[in-house]
C-alpha positions in Angstrom: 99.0 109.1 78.0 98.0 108.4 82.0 100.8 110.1 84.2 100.3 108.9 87.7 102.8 109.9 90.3 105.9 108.6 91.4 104.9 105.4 93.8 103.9 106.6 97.2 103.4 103.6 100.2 100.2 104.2 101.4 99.5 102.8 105.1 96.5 101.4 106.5 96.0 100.3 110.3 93.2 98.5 111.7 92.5 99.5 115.8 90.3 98.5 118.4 90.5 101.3 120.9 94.0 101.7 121.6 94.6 98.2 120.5 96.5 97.3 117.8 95.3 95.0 115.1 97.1 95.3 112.4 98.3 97.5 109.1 98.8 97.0 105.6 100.6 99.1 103.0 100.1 99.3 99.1 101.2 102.2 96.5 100.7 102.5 92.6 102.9 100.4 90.8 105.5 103.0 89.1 105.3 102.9 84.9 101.5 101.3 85.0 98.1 103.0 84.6 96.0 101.1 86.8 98.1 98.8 89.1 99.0 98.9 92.4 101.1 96.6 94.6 100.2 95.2 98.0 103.5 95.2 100.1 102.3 94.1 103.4 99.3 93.1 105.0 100.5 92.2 109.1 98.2 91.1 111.7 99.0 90.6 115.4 99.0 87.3 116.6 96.1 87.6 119.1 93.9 89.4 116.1 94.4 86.3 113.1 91.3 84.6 112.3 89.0 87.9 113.7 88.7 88.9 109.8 91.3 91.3 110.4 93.1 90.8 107.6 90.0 90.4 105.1 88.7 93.8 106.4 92.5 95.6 105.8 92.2 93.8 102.0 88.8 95.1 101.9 89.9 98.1 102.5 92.6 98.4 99.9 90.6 97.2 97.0 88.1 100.4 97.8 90.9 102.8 98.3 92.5 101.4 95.0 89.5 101.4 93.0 88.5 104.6 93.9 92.1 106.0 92.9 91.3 104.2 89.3 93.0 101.1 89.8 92.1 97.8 88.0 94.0 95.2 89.5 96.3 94.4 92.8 99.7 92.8 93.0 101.2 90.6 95.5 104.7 89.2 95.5 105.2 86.4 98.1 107.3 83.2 98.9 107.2 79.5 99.0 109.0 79.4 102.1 108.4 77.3 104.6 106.0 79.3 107.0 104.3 80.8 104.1 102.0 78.5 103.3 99.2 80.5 105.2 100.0 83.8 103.6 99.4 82.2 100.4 95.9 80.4 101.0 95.5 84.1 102.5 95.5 85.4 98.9 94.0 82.1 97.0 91.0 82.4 99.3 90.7 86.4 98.6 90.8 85.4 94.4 94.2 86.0 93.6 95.4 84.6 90.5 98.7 83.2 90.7 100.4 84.6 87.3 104.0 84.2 87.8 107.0 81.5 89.7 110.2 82.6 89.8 112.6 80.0 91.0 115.2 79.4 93.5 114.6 83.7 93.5 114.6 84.7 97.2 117.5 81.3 98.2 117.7 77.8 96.9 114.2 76.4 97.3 112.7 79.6 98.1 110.5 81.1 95.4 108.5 83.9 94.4 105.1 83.7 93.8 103.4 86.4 91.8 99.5 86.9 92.0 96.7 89.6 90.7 93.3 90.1 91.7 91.3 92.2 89.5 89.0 94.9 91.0 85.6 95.4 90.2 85.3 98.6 88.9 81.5 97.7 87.9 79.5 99.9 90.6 82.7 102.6 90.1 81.3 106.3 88.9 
């Protein structure tokens, strides 16, 4: 049996100088071997479209990988507004795997999407 510990947030932040760009936070999804959940990934307004947000993923999948993780989770909406946050994750290879309807209001619902890591080059 893989124990892992209890989830832990884990927070990244991506800086230019004392300028803020932007952060993310993931953890280990609890009662799994090898997934872990992406909670957030926020960048400031005057950093979207720098690649901010790529580089934060990026950064994620090697940290997660490298703590023996296989895949990433994201939950999302279908909110109005959210339709960039979701081409966000289609154009990174998420997988949309799961619709939940009406789950976060009436016309409001959840989107659930895995990318799997490449564990290929991994020692």
């Amino acid at each position: 049996m893989i124990e892992k510990p209890a989830t832990t947030y884990r927070a990244i932040a991506a800086v230019d100088g004392e300028r803020f760009l932007g952060w993310a936070c993931f953890g280990h999804t609890p009662m799994t071997a090898a997934t872990f959940d992406l909670y957030w990934i926020v960048v400031a307004n005057d950093a979207r479209g720098l690649g901010v947000g790529r580089a934060l993923h990026a950064d994620i999948l090697a940290r997660v990988g490298a703590d023996g993780g296989r895949r990433l989770r994201i939950e999302t909406s279908t909110r109005e507004g959210y339709g960039a946050t979701l081409g966000f994750y289609d154009a990174l290879g998420y997988e949309r795997v799961g619709l939940i309807r009406d789950f976060y209001g009436p016309a409001d619902d959840l989107v659930t999407s895995v990318i799997e890591i490449d564990t290929s080059g991994a020692p």
